[in-house]
C-alpha positions as CSV (number, residue, x, y, z in Angstrom):
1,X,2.0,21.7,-14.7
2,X,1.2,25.3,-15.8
3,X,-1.8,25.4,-13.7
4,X,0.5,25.0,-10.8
5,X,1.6,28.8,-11.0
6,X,-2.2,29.3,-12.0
7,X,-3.6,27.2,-9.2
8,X,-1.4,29.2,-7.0
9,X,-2.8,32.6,-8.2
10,X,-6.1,32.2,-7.7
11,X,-7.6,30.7,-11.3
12,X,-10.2,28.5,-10.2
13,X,-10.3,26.3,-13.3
14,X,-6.2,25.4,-12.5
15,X,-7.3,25.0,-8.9
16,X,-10.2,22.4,-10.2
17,X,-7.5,21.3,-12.8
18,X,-5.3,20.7,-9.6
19,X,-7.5,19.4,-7.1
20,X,-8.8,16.2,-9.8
21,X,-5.0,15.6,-10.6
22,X,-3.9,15.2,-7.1
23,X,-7.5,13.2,-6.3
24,X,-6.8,10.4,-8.8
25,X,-2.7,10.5,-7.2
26,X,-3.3,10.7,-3.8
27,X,-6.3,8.5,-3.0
28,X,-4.7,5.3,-3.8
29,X,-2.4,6.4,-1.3
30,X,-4.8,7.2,1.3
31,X,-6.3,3.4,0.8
32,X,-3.8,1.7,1.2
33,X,-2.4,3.5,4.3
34,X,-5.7,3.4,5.9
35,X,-7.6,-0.1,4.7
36,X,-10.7,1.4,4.2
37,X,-12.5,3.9,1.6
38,X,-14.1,5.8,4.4
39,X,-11.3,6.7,6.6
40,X,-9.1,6.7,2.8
41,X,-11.8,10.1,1.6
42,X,-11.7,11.7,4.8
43,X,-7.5,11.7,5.3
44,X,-7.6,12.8,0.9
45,X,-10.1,15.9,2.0
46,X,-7.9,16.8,5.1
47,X,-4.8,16.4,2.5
48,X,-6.2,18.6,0.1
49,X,-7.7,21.2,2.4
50,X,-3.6,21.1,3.9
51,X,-2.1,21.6,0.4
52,X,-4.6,24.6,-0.9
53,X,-4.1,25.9,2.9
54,X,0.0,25.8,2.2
55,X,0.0,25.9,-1.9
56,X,1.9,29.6,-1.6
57,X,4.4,28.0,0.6
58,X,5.4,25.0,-1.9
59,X,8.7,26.5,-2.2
60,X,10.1,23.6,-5.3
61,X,12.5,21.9,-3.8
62,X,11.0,18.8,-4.8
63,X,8.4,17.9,-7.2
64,X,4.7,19.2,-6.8
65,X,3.8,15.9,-6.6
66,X,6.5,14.5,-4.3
67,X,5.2,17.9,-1.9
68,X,2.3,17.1,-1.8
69,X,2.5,12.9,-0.7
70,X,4.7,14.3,2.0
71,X,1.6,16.5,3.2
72,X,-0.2,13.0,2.8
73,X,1.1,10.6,4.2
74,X,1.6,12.9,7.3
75,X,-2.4,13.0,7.5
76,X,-2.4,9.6,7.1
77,X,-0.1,9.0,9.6
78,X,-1.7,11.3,12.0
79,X,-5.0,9.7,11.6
80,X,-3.5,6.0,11.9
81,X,-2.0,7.3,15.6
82,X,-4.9,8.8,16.5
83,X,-7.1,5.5,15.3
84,X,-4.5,2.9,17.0
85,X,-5.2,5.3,20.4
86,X,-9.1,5.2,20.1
87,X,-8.6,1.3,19.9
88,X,-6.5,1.1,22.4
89,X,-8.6,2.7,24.9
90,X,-11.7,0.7,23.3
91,X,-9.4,-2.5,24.0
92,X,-9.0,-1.5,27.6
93,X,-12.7,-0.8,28.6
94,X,-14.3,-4.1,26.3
95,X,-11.5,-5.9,28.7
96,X,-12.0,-4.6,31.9
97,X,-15.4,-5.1,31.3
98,X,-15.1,-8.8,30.7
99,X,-12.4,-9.0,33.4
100,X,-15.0,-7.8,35.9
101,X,-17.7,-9.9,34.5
102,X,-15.7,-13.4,33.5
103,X,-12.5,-13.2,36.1
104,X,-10.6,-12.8,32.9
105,X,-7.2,-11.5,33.5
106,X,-6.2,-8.0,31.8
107,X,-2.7,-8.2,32.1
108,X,-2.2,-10.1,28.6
109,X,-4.2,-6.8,26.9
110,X,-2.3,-4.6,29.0
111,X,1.0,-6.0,27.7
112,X,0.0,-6.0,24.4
113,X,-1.1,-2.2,24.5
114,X,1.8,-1.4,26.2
115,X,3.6,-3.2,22.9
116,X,2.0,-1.3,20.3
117,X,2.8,1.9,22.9
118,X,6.4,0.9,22.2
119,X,6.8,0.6,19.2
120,X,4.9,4.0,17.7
121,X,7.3,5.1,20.0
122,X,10.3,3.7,19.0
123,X,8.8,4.7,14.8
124,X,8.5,8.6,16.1
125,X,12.8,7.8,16.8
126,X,13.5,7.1,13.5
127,X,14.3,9.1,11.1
128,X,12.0,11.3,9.0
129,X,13.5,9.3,5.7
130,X,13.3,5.7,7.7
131,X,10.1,6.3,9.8
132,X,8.3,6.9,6.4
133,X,9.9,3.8,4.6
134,X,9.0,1.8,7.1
135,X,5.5,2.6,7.7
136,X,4.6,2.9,3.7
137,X,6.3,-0.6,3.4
138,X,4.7,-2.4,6.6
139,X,1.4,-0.4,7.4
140,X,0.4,1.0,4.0
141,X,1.2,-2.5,2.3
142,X,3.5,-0.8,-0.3
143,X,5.8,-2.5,-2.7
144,X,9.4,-1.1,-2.9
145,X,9.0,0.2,-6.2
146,X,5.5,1.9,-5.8
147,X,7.7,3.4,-2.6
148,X,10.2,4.6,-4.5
149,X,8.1,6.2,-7.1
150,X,6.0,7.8,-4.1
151,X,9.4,9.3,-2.9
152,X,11.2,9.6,-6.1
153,X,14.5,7.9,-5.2
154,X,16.2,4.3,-6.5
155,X,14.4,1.7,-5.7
156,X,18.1,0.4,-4.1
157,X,17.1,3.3,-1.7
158,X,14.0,2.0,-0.6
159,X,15.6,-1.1,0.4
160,X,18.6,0.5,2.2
161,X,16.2,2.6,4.2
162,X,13.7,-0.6,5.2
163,X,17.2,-2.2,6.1
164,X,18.7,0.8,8.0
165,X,15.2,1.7,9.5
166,X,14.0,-1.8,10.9
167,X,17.6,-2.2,12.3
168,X,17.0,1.3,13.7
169,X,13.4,0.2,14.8
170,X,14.7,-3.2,16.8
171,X,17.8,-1.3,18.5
172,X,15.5,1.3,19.6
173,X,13.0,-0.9,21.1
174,X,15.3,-3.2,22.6
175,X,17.0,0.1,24.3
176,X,14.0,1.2,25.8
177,X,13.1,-2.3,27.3
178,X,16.6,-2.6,28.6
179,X,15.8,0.4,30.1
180,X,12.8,-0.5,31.7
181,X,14.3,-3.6,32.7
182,X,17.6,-2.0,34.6
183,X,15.2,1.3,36.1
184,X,11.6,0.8,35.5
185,X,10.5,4.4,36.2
186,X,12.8,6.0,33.4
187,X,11.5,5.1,30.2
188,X,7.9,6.8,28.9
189,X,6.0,5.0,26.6
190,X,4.3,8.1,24.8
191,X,6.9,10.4,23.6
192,X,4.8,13.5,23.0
193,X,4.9,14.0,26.8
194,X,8.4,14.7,27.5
C-alpha cells in the first residue's frame, strides 16, 4: 500500500492505482447492499468521490481498507433510507389512488408504512457497531464471515453483535409501541426530527 502515502500526495498514477483497488473491493459491497448494478455504481462513485474528498483525513486507526467500507456502507445506507422513503410515498399515492377509485381501504398500507417507519427507527437506536451488523447481515444479504472480513473482527464477533443487536432491535421497538400504546402522541416515528 505505498501508493497510499502517494495517492495522498497528489501522484495520479497511485490515485488511479487506488481508485481500481478499492473499485474491485468496494463494488461487491455496493451490490449486495443495494440489489441492483445500477443503484450498486452510483453508491461506489459517491463512495469514491467521499474517500478522495476525505483521503487527507484517513488518520490510520484502522486499516485503509476497513476506512474506507465504513465510508461505504454509510452511502449505502443513506441511499437505502432515502430509496425506502421514495417508496413509501410512491406506496401512499398508487394507494390512495386505488382507494378513491376501487373503495379499497388504505389503512392496511398505512400500517405497514408506519412499520417500516419503526423499525429504521428503532436501527438509527442501535449502536454504530450493531446497527451495521445488523443491516450488512439482513439487508445487504451478507454471510457472518464475509462480515467479519468487511469489519475485520472474529467472526464470534459478528455473531455476538447480530445477537446483541436484534435483541437491541426487538426491545427498542417493542418500547416505542408500548409507548404509543400507554400515550399515543409521545412517540415520533422519524427520528431525525427531534
Amino acid at each position: 500500500m505505498q501508493w497510499l502515502q502517494a495517492a495522498k500526495a497528489g501522484d495520479s498514477e497511485a490515485i488511479d492505482q487506488m481508485l481500481e483497488a478499492l473499485m474491485s473491493r468496494l463494488y461487491p459491497l455496493c451490490l449486495k447492499m443495494t440489489s441492483n448494478s445500477f443503484d450498486a455504481e452510483d453508491c461506489l462513485q459517491n463512495s469514491l468521490i467521499r474517500i478522495m474528498n476525505s483521503l487527507n483525513s484517513f488518520a490510520g486507526k484502522a486499516s485503509f481498507f476497513t476506512w474506507c467500507y465504513r465510508i461505504t456502507i454509510n452511502i449505502c445506507y443513506d441511499f437505502l433510507r432515502h430509496k425506502s422513503r421514495q417508496q413509501e410515498d410512491l406506496w401512499a399515492d398508487d394507494y390512495a389512488g386505488l382507494s378513491a377509485q376501487n373503495q379499497i381501504p388504505v389503512s392496511e398500507e398505512a400500517e405497514r408504512a408506519e412499520i417500516v417507519s419503526e423499525i429504521r427507527a428503532a436501527l438509527l437506536c442501535l449502536p454504530e457497531p450493531f446497527r451495521d451488523t445488523v443491516i450488512l447481515y439482513e439487508l445487504g444479504g451478507f454471510s457472518v464471515n464475509e462480515i467479519a472480513t468487511l469489519q475485520e473482527i472474529p467472526a464470534g464477533t459478528v455473531k455476538s453483535r447480530l445477537s446483541r443487536g436484534r435483541a437491541q432491535l426487538a426491545q427498542t421497538i417493542q418500547e416505542r409501541e408500548g409507548n404509543k400504546i400507554l400515550n399515543p402522541g409521545t412517540i415520533q416515528s422519524d427520528p431525525s426530527s427531534n
